[in-house]
Structure formats: C-alpha cells, structure tokens
LOKOL-67629 format. One record per residue: residue number from 1; x, y, z of N, C-alpha, C in turn. Coordinates in Angstrom, 1 decimal. Each point is the difference from the previous one (the first is absolute). Layout:
N
@num->NUM&nxx->X&nyy->Y&nzz->Z&caxx->X&cayy->Y&cazz->Z&cxx->X&cyy->Y&czz->Z
...
This chain:
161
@num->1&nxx->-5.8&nyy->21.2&nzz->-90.2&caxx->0.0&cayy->0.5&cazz->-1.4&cxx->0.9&cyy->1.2&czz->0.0
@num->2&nxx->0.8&nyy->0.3&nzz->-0.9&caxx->1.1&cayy->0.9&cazz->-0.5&cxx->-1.0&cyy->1.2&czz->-0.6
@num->3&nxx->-0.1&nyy->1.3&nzz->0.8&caxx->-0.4&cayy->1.2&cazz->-0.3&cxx->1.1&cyy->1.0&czz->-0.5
@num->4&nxx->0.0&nyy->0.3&nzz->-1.1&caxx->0.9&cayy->1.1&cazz->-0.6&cxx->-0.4&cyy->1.4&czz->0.6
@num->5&nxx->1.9&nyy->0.5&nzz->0.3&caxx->-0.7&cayy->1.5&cazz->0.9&cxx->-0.4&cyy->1.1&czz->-1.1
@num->6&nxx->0.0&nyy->-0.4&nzz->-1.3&caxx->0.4&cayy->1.3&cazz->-0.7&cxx->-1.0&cyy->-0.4&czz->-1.2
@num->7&nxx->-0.5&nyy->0.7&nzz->-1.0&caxx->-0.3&cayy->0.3&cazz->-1.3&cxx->1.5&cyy->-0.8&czz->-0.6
@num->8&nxx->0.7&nyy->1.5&nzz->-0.3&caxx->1.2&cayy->-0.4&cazz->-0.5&cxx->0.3&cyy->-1.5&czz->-0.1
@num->9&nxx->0.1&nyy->-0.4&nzz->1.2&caxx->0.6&cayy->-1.5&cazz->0.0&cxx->-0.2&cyy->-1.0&czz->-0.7
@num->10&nxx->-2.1&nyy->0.0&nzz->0.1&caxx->-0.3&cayy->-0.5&cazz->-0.9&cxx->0.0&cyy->-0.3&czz->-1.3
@num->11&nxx->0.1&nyy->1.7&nzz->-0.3&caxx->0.3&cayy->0.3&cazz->-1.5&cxx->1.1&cyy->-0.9&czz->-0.8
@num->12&nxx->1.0&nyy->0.4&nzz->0.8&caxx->1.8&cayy->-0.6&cazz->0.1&cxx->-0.2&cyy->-1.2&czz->-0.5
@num->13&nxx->-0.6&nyy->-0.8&nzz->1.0&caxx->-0.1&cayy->-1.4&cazz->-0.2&cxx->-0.7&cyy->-0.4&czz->-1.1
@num->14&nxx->-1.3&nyy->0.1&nzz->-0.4&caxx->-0.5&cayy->0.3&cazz->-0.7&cxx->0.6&cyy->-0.2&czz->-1.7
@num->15&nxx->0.9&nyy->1.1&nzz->0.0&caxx->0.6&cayy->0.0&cazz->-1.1&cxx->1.2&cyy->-0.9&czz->-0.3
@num->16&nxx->0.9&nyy->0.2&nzz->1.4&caxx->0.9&cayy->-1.3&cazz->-0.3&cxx->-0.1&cyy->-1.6&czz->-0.4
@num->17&nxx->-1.3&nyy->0.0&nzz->0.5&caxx->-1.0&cayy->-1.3&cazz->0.1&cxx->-0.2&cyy->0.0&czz->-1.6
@num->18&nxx->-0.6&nyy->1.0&nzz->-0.6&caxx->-0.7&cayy->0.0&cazz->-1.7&cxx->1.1&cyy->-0.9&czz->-1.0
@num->19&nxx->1.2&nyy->0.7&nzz->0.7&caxx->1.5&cayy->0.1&cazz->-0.6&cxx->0.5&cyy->-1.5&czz->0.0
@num->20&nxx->0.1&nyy->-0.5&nzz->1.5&caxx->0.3&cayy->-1.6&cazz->0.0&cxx->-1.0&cyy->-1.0&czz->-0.9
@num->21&nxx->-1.6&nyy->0.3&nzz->0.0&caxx->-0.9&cayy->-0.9&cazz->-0.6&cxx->0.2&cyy->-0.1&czz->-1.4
@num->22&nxx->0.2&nyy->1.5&nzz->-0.6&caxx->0.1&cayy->0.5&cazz->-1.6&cxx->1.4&cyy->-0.9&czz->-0.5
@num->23&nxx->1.1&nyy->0.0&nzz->0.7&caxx->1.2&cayy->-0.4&cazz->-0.8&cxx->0.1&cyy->-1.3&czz->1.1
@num->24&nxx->-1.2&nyy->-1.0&nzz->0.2&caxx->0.3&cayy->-0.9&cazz->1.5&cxx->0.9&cyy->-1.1&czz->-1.2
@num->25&nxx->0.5&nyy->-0.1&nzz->-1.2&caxx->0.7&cayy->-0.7&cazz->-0.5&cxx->1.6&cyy->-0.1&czz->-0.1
@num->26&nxx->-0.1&nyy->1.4&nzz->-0.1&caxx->1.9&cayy->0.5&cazz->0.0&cxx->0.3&cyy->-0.1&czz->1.2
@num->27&nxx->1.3&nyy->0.1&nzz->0.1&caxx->1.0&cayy->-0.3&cazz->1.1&cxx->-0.3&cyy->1.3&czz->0.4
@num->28&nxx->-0.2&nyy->0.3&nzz->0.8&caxx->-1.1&cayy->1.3&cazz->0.4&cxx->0.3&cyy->0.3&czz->1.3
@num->29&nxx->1.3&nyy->-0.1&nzz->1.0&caxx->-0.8&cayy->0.6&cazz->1.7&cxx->-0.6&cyy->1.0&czz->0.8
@num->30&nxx->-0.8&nyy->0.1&nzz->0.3&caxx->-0.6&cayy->0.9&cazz->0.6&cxx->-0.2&cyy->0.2&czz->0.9
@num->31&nxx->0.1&nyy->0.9&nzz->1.5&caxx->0.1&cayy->0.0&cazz->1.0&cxx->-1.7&cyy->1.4&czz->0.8
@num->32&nxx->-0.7&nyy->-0.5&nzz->0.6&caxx->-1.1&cayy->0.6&cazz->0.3&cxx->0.1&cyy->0.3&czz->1.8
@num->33&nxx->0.1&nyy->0.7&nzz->0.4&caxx->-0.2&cayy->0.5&cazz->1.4&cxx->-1.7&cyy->-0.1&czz->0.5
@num->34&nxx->-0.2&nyy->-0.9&nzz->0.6&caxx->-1.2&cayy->0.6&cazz->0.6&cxx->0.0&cyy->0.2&czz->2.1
@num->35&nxx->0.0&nyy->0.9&nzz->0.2&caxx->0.5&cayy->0.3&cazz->1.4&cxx->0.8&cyy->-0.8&czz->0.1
@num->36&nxx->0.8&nyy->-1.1&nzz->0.9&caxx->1.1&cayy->-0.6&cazz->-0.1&cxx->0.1&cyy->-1.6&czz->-0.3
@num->37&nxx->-1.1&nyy->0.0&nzz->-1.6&caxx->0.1&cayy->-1.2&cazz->-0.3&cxx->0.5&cyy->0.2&czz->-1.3
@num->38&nxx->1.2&nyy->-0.6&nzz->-0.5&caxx->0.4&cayy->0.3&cazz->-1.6&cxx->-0.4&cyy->-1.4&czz->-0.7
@num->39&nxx->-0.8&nyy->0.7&nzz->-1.0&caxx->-0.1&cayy->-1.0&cazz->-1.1&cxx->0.2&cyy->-0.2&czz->-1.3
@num->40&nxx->1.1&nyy->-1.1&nzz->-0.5&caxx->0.0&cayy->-0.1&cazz->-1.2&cxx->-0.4&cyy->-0.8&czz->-1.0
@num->41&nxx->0.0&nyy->0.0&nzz->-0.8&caxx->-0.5&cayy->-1.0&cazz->-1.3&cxx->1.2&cyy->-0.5&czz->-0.5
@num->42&nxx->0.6&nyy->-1.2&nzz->0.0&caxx->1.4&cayy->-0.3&cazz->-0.6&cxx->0.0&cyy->-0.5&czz->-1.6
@num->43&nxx->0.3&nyy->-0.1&nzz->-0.7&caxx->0.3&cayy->-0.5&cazz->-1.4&cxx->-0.5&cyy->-0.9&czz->-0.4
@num->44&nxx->-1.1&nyy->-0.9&nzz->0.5&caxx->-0.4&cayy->-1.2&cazz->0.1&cxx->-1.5&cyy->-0.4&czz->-0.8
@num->45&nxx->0.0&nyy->0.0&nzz->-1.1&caxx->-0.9&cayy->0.2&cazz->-0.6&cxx->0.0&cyy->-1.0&czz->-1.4
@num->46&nxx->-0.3&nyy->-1.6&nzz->0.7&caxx->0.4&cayy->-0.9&cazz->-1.1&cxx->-1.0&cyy->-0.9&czz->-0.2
@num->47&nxx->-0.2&nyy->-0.8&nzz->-1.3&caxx->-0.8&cayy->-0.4&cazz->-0.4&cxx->0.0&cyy->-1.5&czz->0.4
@num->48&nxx->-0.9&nyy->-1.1&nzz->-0.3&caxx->-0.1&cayy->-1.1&cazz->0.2&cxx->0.1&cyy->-0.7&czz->-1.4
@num->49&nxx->1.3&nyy->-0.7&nzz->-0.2&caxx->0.2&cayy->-0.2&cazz->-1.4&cxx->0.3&cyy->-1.8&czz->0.2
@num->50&nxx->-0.9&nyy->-1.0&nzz->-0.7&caxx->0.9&cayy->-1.4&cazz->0.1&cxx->-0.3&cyy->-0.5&czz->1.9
@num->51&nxx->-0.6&nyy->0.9&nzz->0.9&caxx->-0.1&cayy->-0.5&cazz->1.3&cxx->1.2&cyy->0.6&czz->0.7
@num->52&nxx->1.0&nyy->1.3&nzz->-0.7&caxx->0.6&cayy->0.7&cazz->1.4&cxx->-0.4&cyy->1.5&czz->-0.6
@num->53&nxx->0.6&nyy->0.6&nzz->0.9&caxx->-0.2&cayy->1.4&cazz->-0.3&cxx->1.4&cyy->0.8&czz->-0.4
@num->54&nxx->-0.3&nyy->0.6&nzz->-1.1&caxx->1.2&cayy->0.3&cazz->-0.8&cxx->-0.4&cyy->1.4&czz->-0.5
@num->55&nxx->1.1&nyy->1.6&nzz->0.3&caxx->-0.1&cayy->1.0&cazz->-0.4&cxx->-0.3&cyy->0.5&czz->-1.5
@num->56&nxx->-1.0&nyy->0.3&nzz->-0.4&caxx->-0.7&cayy->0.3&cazz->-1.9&cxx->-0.5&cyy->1.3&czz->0.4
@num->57&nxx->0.0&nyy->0.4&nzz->-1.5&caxx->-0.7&cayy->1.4&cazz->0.2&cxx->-1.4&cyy->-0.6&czz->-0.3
@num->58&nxx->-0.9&nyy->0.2&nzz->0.4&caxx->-1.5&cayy->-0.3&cazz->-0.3&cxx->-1.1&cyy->1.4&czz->-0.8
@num->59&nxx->-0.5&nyy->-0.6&nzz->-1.4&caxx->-1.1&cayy->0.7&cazz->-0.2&cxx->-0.9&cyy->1.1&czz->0.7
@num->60&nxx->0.1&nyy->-0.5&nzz->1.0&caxx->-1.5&cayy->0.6&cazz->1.5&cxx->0.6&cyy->0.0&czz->1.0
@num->61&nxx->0.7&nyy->0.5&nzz->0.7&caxx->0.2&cayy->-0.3&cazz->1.7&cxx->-1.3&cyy->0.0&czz->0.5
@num->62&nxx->0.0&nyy->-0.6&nzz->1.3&caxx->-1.2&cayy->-0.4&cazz->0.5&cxx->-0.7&cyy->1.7&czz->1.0
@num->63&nxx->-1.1&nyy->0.0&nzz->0.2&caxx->0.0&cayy->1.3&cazz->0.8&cxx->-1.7&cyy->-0.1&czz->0.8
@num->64&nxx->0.7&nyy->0.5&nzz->1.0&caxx->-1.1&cayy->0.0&cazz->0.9&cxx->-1.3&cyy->0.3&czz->-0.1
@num->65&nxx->-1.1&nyy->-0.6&nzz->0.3&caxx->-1.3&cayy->0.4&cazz->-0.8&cxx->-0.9&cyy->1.2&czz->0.8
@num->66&nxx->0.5&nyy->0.0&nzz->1.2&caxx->-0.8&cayy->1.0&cazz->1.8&cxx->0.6&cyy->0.9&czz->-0.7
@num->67&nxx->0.2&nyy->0.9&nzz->-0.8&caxx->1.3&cayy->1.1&cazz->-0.5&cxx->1.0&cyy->0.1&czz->-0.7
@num->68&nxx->0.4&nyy->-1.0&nzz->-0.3&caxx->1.2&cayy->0.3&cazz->-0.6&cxx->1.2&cyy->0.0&czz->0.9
@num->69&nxx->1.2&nyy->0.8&nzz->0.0&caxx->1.4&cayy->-0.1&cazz->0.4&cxx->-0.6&cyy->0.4&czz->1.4
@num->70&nxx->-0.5&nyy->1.7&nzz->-0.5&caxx->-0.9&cayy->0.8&cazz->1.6&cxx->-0.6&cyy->-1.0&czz->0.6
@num->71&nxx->-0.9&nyy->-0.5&nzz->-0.2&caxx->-0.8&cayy->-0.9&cazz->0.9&cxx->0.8&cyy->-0.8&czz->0.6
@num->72&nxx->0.3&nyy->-0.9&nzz->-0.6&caxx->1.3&cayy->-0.3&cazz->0.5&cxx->0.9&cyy->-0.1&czz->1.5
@num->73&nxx->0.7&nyy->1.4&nzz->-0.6&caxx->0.9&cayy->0.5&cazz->1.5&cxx->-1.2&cyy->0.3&czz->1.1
@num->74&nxx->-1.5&nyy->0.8&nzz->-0.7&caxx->-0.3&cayy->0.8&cazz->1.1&cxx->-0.8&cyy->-1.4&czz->0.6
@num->75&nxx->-0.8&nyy->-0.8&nzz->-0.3&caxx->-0.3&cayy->-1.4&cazz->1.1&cxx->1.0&cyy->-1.0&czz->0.5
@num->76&nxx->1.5&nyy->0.2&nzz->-0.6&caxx->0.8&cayy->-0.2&cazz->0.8&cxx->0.5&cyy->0.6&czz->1.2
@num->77&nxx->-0.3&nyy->1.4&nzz->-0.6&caxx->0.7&cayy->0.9&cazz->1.4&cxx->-1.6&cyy->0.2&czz->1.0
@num->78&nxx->-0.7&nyy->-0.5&nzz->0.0&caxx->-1.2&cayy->-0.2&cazz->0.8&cxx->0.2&cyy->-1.2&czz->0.4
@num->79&nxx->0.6&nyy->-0.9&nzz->0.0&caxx->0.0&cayy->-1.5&cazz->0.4&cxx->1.5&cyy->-0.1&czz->1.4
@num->80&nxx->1.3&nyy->0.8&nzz->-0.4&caxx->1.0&cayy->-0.7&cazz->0.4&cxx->0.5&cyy->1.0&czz->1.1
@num->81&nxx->0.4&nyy->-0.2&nzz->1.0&caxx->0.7&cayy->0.3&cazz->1.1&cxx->1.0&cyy->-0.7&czz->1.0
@num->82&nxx->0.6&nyy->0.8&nzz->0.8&caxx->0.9&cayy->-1.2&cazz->0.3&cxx->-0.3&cyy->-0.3&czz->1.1
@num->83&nxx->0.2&nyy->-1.5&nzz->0.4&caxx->-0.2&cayy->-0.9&cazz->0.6&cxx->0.5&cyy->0.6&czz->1.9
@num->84&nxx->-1.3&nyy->-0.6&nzz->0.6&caxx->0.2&cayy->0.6&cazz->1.0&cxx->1.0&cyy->-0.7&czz->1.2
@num->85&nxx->0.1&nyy->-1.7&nzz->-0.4&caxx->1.1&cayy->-0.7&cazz->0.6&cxx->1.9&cyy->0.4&czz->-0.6
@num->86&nxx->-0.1&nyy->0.5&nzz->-1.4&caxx->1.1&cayy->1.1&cazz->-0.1&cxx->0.1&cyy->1.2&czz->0.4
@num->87&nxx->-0.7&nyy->0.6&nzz->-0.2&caxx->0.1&cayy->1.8&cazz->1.3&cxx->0.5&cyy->-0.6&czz->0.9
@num->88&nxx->-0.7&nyy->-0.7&nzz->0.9&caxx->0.2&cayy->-0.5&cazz->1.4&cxx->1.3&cyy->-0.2&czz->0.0
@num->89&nxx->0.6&nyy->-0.9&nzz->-0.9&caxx->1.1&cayy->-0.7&cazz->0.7&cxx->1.3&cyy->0.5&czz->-0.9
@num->90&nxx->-0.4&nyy->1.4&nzz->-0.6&caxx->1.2&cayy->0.2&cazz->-0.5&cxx->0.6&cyy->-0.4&czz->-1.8
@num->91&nxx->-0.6&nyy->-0.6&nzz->-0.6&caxx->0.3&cayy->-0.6&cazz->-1.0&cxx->-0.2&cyy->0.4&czz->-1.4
@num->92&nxx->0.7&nyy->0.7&nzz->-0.4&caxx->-0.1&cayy->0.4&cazz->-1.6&cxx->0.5&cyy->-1.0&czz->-0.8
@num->93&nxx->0.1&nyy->0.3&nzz->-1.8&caxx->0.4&cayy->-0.6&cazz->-0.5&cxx->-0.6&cyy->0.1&czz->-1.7
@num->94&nxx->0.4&nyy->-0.2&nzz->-0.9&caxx->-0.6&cayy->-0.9&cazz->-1.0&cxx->-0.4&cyy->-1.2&czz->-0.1
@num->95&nxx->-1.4&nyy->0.1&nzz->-0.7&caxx->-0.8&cayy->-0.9&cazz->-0.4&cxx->0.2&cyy->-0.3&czz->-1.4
@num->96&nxx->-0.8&nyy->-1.1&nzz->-0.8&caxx->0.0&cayy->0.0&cazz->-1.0&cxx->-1.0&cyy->-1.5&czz->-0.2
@num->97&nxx->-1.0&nyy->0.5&nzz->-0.9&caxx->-0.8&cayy->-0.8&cazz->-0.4&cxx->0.0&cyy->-0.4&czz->-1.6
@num->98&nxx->-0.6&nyy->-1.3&nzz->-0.4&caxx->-0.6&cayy->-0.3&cazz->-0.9&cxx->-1.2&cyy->-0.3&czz->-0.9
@num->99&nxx->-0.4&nyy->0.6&nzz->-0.7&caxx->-1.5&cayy->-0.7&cazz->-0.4&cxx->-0.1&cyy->-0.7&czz->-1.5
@num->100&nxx->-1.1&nyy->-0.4&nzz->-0.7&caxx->-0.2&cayy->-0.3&cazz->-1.3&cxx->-1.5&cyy->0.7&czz->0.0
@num->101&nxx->-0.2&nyy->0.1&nzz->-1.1&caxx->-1.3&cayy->0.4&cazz->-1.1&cxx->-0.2&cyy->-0.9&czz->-0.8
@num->102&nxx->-1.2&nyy->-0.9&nzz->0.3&caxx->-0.1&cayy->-1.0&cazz->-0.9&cxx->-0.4&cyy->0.5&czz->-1.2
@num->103&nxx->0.0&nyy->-1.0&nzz->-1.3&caxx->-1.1&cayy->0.6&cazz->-0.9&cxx->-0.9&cyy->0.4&czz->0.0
@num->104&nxx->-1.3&nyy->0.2&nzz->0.9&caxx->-1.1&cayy->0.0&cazz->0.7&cxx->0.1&cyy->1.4&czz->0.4
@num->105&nxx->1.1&nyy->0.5&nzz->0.4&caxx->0.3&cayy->1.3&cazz->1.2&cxx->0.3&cyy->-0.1&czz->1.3
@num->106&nxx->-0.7&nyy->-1.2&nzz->0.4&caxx->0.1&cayy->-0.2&cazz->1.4&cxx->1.6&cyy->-0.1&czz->0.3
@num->107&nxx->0.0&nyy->0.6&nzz->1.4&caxx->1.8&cayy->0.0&cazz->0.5&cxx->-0.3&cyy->-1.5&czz->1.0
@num->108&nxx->1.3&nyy->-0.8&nzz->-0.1&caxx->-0.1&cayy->-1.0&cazz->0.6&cxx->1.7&cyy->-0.6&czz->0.5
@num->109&nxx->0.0&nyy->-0.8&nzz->0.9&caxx->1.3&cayy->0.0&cazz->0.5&cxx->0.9&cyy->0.8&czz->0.7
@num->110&nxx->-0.9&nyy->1.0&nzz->1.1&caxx->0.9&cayy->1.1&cazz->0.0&cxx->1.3&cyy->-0.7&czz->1.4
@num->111&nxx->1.1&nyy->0.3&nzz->-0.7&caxx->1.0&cayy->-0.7&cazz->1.1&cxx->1.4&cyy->1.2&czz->0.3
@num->112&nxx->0.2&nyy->-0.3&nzz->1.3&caxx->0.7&cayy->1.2&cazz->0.9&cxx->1.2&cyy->-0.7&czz->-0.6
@num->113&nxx->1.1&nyy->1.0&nzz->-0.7&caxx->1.3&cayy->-0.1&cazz->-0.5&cxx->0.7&cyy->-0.1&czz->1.8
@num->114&nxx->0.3&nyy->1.6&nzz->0.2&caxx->0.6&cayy->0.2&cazz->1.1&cxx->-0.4&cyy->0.4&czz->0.7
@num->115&nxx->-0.4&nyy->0.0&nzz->1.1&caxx->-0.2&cayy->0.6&cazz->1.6&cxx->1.0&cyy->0.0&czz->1.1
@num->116&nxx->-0.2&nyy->1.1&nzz->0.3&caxx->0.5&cayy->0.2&cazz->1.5&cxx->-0.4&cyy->0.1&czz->1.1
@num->117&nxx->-1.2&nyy->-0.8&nzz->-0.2&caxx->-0.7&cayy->-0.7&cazz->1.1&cxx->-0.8&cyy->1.1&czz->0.7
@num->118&nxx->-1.0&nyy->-0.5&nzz->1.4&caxx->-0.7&cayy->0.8&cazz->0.8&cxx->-1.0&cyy->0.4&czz->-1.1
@num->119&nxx->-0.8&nyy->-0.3&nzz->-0.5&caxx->-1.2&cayy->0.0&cazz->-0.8&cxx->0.2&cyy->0.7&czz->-1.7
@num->120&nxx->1.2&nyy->0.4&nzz->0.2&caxx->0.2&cayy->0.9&cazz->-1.7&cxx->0.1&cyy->-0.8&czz->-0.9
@num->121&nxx->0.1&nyy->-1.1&nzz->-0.2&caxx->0.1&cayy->-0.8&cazz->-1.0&cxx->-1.5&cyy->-0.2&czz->-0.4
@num->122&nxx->-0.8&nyy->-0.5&nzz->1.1&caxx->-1.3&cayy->-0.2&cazz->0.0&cxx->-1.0&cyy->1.3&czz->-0.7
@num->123&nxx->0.2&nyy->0.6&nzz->0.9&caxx->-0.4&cayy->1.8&cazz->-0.3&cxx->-0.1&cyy->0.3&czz->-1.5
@num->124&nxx->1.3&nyy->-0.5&nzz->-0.5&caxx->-0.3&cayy->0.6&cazz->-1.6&cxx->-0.6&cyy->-1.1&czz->-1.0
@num->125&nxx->0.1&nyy->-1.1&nzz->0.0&caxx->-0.9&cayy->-0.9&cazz->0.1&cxx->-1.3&cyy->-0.2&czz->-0.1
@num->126&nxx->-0.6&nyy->0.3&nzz->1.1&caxx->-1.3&cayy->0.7&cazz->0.6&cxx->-0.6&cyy->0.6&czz->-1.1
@num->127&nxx->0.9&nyy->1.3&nzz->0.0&caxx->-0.7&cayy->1.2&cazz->-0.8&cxx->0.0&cyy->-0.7&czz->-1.2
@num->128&nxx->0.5&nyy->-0.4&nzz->-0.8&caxx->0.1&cayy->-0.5&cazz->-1.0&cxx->-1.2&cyy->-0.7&czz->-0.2
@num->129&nxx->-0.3&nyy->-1.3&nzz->1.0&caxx->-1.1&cayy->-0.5&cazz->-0.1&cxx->-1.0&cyy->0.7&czz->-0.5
@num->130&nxx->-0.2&nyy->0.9&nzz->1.4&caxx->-1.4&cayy->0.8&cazz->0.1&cxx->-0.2&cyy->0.9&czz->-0.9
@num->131&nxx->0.8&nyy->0.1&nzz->-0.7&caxx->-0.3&cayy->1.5&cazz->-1.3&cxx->-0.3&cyy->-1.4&czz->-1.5
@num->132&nxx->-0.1&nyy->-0.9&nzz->0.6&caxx->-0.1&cayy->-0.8&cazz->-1.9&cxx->-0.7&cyy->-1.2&czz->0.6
@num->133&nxx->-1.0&nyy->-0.2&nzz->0.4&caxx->-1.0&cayy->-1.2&cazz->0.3&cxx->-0.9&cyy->-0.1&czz->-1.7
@num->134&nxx->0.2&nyy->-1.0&nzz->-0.3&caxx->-1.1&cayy->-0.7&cazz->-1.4&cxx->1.3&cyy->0.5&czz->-1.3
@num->135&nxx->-0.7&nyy->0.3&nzz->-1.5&caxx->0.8&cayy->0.3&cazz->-0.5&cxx->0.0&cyy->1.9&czz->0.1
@num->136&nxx->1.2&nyy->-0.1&nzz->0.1&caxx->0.4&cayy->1.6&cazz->0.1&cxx->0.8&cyy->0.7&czz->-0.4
@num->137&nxx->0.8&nyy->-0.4&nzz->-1.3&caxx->0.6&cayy->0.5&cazz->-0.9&cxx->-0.2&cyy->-0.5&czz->-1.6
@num->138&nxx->0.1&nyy->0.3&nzz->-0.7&caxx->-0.3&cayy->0.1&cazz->-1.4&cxx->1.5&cyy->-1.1&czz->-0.3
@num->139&nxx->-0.4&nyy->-0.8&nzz->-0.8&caxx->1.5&cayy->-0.9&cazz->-0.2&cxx->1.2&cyy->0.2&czz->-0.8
@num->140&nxx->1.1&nyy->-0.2&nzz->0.3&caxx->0.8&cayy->0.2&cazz->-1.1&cxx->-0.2&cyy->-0.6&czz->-1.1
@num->141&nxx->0.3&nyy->0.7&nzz->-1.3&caxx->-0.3&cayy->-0.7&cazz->-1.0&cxx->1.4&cyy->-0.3&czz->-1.0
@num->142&nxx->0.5&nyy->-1.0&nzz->-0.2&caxx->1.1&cayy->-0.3&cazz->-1.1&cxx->-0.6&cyy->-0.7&czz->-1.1
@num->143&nxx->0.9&nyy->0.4&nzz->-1.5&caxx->-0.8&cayy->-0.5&cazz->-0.8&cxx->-1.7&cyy->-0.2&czz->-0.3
@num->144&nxx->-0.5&nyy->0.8&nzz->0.5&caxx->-1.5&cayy->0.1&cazz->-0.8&cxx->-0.6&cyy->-0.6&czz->1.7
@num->145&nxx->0.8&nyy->-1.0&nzz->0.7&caxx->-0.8&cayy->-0.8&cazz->0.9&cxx->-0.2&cyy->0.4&czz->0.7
@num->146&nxx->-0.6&nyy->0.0&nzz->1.5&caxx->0.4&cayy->-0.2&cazz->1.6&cxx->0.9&cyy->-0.8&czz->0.6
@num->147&nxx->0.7&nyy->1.0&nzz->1.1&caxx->0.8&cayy->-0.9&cazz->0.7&cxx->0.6&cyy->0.2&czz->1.2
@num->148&nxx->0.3&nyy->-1.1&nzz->0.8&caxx->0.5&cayy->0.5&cazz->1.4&cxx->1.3&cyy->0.7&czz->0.1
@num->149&nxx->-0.2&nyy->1.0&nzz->0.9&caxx->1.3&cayy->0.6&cazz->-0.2&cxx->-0.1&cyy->0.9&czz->1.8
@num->150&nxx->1.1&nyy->-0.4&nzz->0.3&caxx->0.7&cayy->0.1&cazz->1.4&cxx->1.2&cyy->1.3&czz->0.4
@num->151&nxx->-1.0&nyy->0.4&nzz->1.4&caxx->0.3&cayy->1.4&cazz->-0.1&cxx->0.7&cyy->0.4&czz->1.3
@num->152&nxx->0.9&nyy->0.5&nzz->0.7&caxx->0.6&cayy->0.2&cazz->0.7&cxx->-0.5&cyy->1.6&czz->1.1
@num->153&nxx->0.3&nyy->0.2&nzz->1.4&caxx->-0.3&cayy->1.3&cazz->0.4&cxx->0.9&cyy->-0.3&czz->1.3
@num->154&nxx->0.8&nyy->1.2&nzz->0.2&caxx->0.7&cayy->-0.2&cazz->1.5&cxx->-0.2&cyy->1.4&czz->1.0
@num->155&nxx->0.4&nyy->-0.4&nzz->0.9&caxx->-0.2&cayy->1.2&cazz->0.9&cxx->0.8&cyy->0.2&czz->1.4
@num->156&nxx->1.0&nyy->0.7&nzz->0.4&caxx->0.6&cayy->0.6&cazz->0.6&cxx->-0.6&cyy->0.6&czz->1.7
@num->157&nxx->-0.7&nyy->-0.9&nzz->0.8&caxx->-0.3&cayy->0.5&cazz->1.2&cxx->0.8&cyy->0.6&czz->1.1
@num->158&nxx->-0.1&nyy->1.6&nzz->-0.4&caxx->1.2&cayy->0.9&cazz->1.1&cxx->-1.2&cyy->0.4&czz->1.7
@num->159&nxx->0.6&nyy->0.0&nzz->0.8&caxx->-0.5&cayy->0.7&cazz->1.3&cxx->0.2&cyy->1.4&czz->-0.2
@num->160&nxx->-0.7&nyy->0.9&nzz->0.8&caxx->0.3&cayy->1.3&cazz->-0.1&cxx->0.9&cyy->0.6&czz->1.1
@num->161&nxx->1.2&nyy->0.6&nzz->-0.3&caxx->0.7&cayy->0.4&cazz->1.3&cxx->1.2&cyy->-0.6&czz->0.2
C-alpha cells in the first residue's frame, strides 16, 4: 500500500484530483505526483450513443458515491503502489487504463490501454477495481436519461534515484 509522507501531499492531490473529476469532460490534462507515481486523467469522458462511445457534453457527469472526486483520489491513493516485480527489475513507464459507468453506476470493463509491463499495467487496474466493487458512481446522465459513459486514468511509474 502507497503511504503519503506528507499532509501537504495529500492535500495537493486531493485538489488536483477535485479539479480532474469536476471538469472530467473537457479536454482537461492533469498531472498528480504521488511519491513517484504520476497520475493522470486524460480527456476521455464519452458517452454510449447508438452502441459506441462518442464525446457529448452530458447533463450530470457521473461522480463517485464513497466521496465524491476526494473520495475518489483518497481510496485510490490507499489502493495503488508500485509493483514489486517492477522495482525489482528496473522498469518504469506509463500506464493507461480504461473503464465504463454503466447506467446503474457500476464501473465495468476495466481494460489496460498501455503498459510497460512488470505488474504496472495490472497495478492500476487493480486499484481501480478495488475502489468501485457493486454500483459506485452515480450515472451519467444525457438528455433526461442514464447512460454509460467511459472514462479513462493513466499513470506514469518513476523509480526513485
């Protein structure tokens, strides 16, 4: 588990985190330091229209129900660390995941964009999982309705030194 050394840090994140959830529709990047894992939220914030997923501004963006944006980052940042077959063997990199929010809330499909292998692809994955078991976000809403809408998170695994 990933222990923050600082107040501060958390704060930091914290807010940067508020900032990606609040505007998680716009072309938005945001870059979060947590000791030497960076995470971002990429632009990815599209709806399920006709059976694909196509970029709309929606009514409601979807939001987390454990918290909100905070809750959020902070059972994320209680879930993810880096992988101890990458320490070991040397291997950073970017990740990059995918998920959906059904109409329901439940997150489903979460699938690894990019890895660079040695457990980081998995790793953020994982966390993902474990912070959204049942329904666990409030659904997006277009036009009056509910709807699935697919959300993107990436992260940057540095070594220290």
């Amino acid at each position: 588990m990933k222990i923050l050394k600082s107040p501060i840090q958390l704060i930091t994140l914290l807010s940067l985190f508020s900032l990606i959830f609040i505007f998680g529709c716009k072309k938005d990047d945001k870059i979060i330091e947590l000791d030497k894992i960076e995470v971002e939220e990429i632009a990815t914030c599209l709806a399920e229209i006709d059976g694909s997923f196509q970029e709309v501004i929606l009514d409601i963006n979807p939001e987390y129900l454990d918290g909100g944006s905070d809750g959020f980052i902070s059972n994320f940042a209680g879930t993810i660390s880096y992988p101890v077959e990458a320490r070991e063997n040397g291997i950073e990199g970017f990740t990059s995941v995918t998920f959906e929010i059904t109409e329901e809330g439940k997150v489903e499909n979460v699938d690894i964009i990019e890895n660079p292998g040695g457990g980081i692809g998995e790793e953020l994955k994982t966390s993902i999982e474990e912070i959204t078991p049942g329904i666990s976000f409030s659904p997006g809403v277009l036009n009056g309705s509910p709807i699935s809408v697919q959300k993107s998170i990436s992260s940057t695994f540095k070594l220290q030194g």
